[in-house]
N, C-alpha and C positions, 0 to 999 in steps of 0.2 A: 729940306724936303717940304713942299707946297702940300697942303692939306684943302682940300676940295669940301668949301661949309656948306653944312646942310641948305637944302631951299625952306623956307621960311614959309609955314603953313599960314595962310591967313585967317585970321579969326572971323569963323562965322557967328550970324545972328541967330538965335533961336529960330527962327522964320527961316533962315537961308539956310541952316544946319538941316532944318526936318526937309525941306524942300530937295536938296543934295540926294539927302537917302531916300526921298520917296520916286525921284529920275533913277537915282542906282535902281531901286529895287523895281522900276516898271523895264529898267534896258536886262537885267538877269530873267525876269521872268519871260522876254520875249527870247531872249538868245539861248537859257539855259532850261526853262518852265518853272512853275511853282516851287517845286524841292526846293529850289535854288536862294528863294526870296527868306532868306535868315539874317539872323543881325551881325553873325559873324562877318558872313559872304557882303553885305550891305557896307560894314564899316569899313572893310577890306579895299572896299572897292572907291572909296569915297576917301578915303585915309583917317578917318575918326577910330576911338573904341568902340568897342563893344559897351564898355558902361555908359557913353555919349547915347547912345541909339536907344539904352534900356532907359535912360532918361526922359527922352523924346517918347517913347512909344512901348514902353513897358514889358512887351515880350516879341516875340518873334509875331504871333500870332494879334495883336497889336499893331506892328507892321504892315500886315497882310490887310487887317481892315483899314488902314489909313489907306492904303494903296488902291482897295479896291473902293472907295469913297471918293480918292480926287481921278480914280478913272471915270468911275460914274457918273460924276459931274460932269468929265470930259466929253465921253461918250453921249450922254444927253442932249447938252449945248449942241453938238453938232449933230445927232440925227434931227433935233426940233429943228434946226435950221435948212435940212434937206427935206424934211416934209413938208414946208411952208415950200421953197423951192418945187417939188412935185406938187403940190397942188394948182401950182401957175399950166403947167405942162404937162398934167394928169399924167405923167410917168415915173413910178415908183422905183424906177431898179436903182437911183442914187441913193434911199433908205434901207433898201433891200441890199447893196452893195456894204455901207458903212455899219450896219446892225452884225449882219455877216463878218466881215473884219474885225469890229471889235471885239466878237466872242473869238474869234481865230486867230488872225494876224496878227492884234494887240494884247492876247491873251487870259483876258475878261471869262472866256468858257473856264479855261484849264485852271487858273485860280480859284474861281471860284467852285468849280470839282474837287480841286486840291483841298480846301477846308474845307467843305460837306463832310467829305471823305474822311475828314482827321479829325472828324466829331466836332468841329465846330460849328455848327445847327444854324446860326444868326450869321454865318457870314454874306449871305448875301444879300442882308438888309440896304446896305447903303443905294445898291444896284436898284433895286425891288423898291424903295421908296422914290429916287430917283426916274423910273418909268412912271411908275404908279403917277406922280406931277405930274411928267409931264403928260400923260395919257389924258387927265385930266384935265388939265390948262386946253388942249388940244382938241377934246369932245366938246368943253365951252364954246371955243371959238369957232368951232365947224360944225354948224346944225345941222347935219340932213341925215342920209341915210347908210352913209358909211360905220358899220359898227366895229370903229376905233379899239374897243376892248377885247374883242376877238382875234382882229387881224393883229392886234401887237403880240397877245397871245402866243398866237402861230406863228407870226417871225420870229419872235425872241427863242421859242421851243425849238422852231428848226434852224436857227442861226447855230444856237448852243449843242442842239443835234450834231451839225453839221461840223464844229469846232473840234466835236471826241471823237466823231465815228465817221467824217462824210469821205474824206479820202479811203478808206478801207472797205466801205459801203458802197461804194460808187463803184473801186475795181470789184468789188466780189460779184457786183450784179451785172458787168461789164459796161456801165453807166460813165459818161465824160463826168471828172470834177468836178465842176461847175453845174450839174443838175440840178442840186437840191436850189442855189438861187434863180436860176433858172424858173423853178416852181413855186419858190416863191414872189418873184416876179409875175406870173403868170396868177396866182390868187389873191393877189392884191388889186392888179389890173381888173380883175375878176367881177371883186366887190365894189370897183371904180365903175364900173361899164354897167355893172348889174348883168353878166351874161353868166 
């Protein structure tokens, strides 16, 4: 009788281990939402322990902010790069597109709802410092008249609006999906044009 050996895990790095689980936990939170992002679900998915994971990241909630920290980065890096791009082209709806996505489609709203919600008060520092730069970097380098701190203001409120409530929002009021960017497109264009 042939005996079929195990596949041989390969040993990751500290770097490549946290990196592993913070891919698992950004593909559970899009496929499954926040409940989801635990260290059980996270090692499970990854093939590590549970004490591998509480070593790297301490608790569940732990997790959550490492995750919503290298989204932020994420997310930043590329709206700063899509605002520089519209500013060539005075057309925002490629900022207004990716700010939107990232609270929705990449899950950045529903996380960070998810620990508000569960008493965690500071979790959305990493996000909130992360704009907060780049809004800054960005008011530096663009003098005029666009005020920068308001309009991110109101994207970022109705991206994250739009993340919890805009599908349910949109049928109730009998509104297409796509309104609320729509509108936001339209009040950015707004304070572009000065009209």
């Amino acid at each position: 009788m042939s005996v079929t050996p195990l596949p041989v895990r390969r040993r990751l790095s500290p770097e490549e281990s946290r990196e592993a689980a913070l891919e698992a936990a950004r593909a559970l939170l899009v496929e499954v939402g926040p409940q989801a992002v635990t260290l059980k679900a996270v090692a499970g998915r990854i093939g590590r322990t549970h004490a591998n994971l509480l070593h790297h990241f301490g608790s569940a909630e732990g997790l959550q902010k490492a995750l919503i920290a290298k989204m932020a980065s994420s997310i930043v890096g590329t709206i700063k790069a899509a605002v520089f791009r519209s500013r060539e082209v005075q057309d925002p709806a490629e900022v207004v597109d990716l700010t939107f996505d990232a609270f929705g489609k990449n899950g950045a709203g529903a996380l960070a709802s998810w620990m508000i919600l569960s008493g965690n008060e500071d979790a959305l520092d990493p996000i909130l410092t992360a704009i907060h730069d780049l809004v800054e970097e960005l008011a530096q380098e663009h003098k005029n008249d666009v005020p920068i701190h308001e309009e991110t203001l109101q994207l970022v409120l109705m991206a994250l609006g739009d993340a919890l409530l805009g599908a349910p929002m949109a049928r109730a009021l009998g509104l297409p999906r796509d309104r609320a960017r729509e509108l936001a497109r339209q009040m950015l264009l707004a304070d572009r044009t000065g009209s």
